[in-house]
N, C-alpha and C positions, 0 to 999 in steps of 0.2 A: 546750170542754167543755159537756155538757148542764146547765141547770139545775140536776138533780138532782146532778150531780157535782159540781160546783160547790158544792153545797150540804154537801156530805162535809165541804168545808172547814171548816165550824165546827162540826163534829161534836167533843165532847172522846171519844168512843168507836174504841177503833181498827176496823180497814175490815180484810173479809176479802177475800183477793184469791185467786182457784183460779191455779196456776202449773203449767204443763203441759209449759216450754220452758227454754230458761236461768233465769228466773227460779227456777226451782227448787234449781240450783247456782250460781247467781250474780247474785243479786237486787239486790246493791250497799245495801244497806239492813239495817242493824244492829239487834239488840235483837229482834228481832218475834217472834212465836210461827211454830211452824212445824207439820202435823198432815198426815198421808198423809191425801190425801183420792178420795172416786170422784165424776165426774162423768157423769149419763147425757144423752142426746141431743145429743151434741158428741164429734167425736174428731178425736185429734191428727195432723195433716197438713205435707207440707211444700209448700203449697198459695199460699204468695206467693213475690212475686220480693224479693232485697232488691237494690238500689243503692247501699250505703252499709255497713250493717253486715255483710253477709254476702258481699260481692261490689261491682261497680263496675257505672258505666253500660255499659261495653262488654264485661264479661264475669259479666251479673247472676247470685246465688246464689239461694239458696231460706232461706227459716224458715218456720218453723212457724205456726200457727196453730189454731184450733178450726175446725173447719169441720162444719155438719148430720149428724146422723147417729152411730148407735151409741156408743159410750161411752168414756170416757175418766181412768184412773188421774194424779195429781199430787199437789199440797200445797196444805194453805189456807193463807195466811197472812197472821199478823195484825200488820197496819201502823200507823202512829200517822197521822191526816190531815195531817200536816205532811210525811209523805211521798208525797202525790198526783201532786205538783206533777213531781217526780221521775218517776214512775214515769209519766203520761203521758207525759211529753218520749221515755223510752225507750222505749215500746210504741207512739204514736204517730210514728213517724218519717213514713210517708205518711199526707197529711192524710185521716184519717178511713176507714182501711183496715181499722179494727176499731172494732164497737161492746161497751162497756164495758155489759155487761148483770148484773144480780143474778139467779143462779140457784141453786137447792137444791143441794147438796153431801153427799153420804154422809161419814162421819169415824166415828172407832170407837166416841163416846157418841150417836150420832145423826146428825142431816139439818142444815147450820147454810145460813144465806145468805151465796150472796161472790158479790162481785163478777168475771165473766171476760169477757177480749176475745174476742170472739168475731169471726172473719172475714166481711167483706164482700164477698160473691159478686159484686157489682154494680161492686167496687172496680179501677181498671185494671190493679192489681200483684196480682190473683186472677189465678192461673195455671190452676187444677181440678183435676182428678187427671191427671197425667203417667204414662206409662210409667214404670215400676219403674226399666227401665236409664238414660230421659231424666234421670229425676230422679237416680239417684246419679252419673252423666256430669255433671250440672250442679253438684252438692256435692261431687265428686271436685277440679271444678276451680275452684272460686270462692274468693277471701279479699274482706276488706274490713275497712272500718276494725274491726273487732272482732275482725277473726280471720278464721281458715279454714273455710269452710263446713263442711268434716269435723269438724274442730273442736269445731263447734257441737251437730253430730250425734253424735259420741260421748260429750260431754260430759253431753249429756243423756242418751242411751241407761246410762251410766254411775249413773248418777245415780238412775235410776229403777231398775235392778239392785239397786243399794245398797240400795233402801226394800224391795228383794225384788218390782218389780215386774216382769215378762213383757212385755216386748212385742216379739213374731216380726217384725213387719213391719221395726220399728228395728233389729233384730238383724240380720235378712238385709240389709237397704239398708246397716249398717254393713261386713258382708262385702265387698259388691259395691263398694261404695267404695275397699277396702281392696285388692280385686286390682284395679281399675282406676288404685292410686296407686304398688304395687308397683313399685320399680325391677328391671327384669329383668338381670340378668347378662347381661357379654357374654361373648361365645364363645370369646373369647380368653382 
């Protein structure tokens, strides 16, 4: 952890954190506040490989990520700094695949600061933008220890529904997933 993160620790203030991915429906962390939030110049992608939680070495998945560029609907939420510690471990699983940056946030009384992992381009589990069909062919077929990459992807596409948020790309990549997992009848 940076300095500056580091330093969160002995903050008695809770830490806003923008959630964009599971953390949204499955933060593992109780009590916190929770607020639909907008974030602009970052949008959500399924722009890394995982090895671990979303797939294996020999048949890697994809999650999510913030990656440069246009904008992006989630939640701020607010954590107590005794949950850092936690929440690193879980976001960083590849050392240093995301920087944990403080950026403005729209929310419905105003603009607040949180904290969001944002993707490292430079990083060797940065994938970039994939074909449409590569990518749901790769999250049609991946699990890992957390589950099934589909999974992952409906779970949040679900999720951001719920809050009444739109998002077409998630919507169609969940289709495409969904005929690609299809058991087709046999003929007989």
């Amino acid at each position: 952890m940076s300095a500056e993160i580091e330093a969160l620790h002995r903050s008695v203030e809770p830490i806003s954190i923008f959630a964009y991915g599971s953390l949204m429906w499955d933060p593992e962390f109780a009590g916190g506040e929770a607020a639909p939030a907008l974030l602009r110049g970052y949008h959500r992608s399924f722009c890394l490989f995982s090895y671990d939680y979303r797939g294996t070495a020999a048949r890697p998945g994809l999650t999510l990520g913030l990656d440069r560029g246009g904008a992006c609907r989630g939640m701020v939420l607010r954590l107590p700094p005794a949950a850092l510690d936690r929440l690193w471990a879980r976001e960083m699983t590849a050392p240093r695949v995301y920087d944990m940056r403080q950026l403005p946030v729209r929310i419905a009384d105003g603009v607040r600061e949180a904290f969001a992992f944002t993707v490292r381009r430079d990083h060797p589990d940065y994938v970039g933008r994939l074909s449409f069909d590569e990518t749901a062919r790769i999250i049609a077929g991946a699990t890992g220890r957390r589950g099934a990459c589909r999974d992952y992807l409906a779970g949040t596409l679900r999720h951001l529904e719920e809050l009444g948020f739109a998002d077409t790309r998630l919507r169609r990549l969940a289709a495409r997933v969904a005929a690609l997992t299809a058991v087709v009848p046999s003929p007989d």
